[in-house]
N, C-alpha and C positions, 0 to 999 in steps of 0.2 A: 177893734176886733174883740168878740168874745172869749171865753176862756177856754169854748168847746171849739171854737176855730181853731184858735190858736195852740191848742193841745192836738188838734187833726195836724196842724201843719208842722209840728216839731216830728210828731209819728211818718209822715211823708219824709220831710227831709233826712230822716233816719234810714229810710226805706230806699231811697233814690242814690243815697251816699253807699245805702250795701250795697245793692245790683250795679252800682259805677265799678268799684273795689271789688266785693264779694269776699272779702275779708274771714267777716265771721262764718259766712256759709261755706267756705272751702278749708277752713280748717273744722266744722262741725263735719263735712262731710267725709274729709281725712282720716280724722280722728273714729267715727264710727267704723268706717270700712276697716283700720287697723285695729280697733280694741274687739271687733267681731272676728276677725281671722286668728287672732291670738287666743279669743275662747277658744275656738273649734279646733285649734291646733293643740291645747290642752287635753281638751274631751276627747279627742282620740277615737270618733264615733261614738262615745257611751252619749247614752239620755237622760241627762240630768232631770230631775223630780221637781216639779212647781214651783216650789219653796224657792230653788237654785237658782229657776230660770227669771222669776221674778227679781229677786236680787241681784240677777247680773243685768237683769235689763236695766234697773235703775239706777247700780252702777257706772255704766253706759252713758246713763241721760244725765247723770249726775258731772264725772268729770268730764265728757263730751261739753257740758252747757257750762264750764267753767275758763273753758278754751273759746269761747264768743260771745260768752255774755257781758266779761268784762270791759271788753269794749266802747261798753255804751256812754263812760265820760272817757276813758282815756280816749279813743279818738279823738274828743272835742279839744283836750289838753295838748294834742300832739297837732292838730292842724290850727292849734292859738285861736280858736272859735269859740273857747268858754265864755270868755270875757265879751264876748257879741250876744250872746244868750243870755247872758247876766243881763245887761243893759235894756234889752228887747221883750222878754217874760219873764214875770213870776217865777217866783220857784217853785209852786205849784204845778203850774204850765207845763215846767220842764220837767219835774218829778212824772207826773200823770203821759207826758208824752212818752219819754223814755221808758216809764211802766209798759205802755202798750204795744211798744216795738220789744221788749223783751219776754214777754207772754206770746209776741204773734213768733219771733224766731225760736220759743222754748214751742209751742204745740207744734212748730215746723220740724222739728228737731223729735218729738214722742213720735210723729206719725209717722217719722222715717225710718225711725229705730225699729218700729211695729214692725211697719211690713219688711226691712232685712229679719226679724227676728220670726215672723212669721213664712220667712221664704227658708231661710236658714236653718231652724231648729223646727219639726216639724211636732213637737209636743205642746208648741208655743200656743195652744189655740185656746183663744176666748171665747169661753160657753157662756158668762154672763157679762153682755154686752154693754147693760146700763150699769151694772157697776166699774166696768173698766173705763168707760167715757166719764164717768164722774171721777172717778180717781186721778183720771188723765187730765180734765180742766181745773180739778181743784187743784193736786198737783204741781202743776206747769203755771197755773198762780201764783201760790207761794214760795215756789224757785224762782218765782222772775218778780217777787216783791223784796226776799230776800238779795238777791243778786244787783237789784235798783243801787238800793241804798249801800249795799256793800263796796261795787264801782263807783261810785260816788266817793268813798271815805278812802279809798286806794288811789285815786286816779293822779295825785300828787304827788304818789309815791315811791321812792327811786327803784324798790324791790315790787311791783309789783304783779311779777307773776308768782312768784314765791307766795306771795301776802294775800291772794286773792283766794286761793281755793284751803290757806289757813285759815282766815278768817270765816269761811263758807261752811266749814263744815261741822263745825259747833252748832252755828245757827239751824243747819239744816239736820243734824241728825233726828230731830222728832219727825219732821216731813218723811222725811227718807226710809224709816222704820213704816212708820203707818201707809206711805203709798207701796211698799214691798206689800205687807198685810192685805193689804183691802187688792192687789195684785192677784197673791195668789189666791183668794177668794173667788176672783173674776172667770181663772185658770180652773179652778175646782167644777165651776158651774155651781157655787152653792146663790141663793134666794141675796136678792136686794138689802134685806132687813137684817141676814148676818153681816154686812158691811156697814151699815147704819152706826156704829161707834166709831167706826176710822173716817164714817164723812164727818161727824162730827168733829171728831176732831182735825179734818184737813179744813172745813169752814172756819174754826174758830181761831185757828193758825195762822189760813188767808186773812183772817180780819183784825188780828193782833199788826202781824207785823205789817199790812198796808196801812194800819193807820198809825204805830209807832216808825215804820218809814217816814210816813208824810212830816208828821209833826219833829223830827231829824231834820229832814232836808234840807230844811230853811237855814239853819245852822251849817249844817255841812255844805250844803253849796256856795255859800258866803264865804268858808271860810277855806 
């Protein structure tokens, strides 16, 4: 079996084990409908300004994807199936599989939050479209490059929901700044080209830590 089957089939069997359980999707889905009611319960009808509302959306998508993403080995440590995956792929295989299942439940997770945040807050609205879909895949990239490897280095470990979203947020505070930024740009309606330094640097972000993930992995899955 190739390495592009065999990375499709680790992404399936990721896929077919949520919608069994639905595990991460009913606590992402949990989790948004209460940290959403709890703004609105704050704002007290006022309309927060751009700037606000971009930060609390990624707020949202921030600890929201902290509560399912890390999932993605503890599950395997908790049904004694790592050591079957060990034997069977690559640590490539399984690195690049599990990337894909956490990119496809991180942009499930932005597109949900969108339209509650679009149904919800009625100031929410994207007037530049191409830069908010580039924010939103580069983004949802690099929280789910950072998030690989981060469940990977906790999944052995006795504290880890405490350890998971410590660990996380060091890594991620560059992310997290530059996709608020190039957010409320989106919000603004300003031109393509004044977002053009925050895709930069969300590209160069995604391609740091995927490829300092990968070359980790091998070591931390092993060990």
């Amino acid at each position: 079996m190739s390495a592009l089957s065999s990375t499709y089939a680790v992404v399936v069997k990721d896929v077919q084990s949520e919608l069994r359980t639905r595990y991460a999707l009913n606590a992402l889905v949990m989790f948004v409908v209460t940290t959403v009611s709890i703004i609105l319960f704050a704002l007290r009808g006022d309309q927060p300004s751009n700037t606000v509302l971009a930060g609390m959306f990624w707020v949202v998508v921030f600890f929201t994807s902290m509560s399912g993403l890390s999932r993605a080995f503890v599950s395997e440590e908790e049904r004694g199936t790592s050591l079957t995956l060990q034997l069977i792929a690559s640590p490539s295989v399984i690195y690049f599989g599990k990337l894909l299942f956490n990119v496809f439940l991180t942009l499930t997770l932005v597109f949900g939050v969108t339209i509650v945040y679009t149904v919800v807050f009625p100031g929410f609205t994207i007037q530049s479209l191409d830069i908010f879909l580039a924010t939103v895949f580069l983004g949802s990239l690099g929280l789910a490059s950072a998030a690989t490897i981060i469940a990977a280095i906790i999944a052995k470990a006795n504290t880890r929901g405490t350890l998971y979203p410590v660990l996380s947020f060091p890594i991620l505070i560059v992310l997290l700044m530059t996709v608020m930024s190039a957010t409320v740009k989106s919000l603004d309606g300003e031109p393509f080209s004044e977002a053009m330094g925050d895709v930069v640097v969300l590209i160069s972000y995604c391609m740091v830590m995927t490829a300092g993930s990968f070359l980790l992995f091998d070591y931390v899955w092993k060990d």
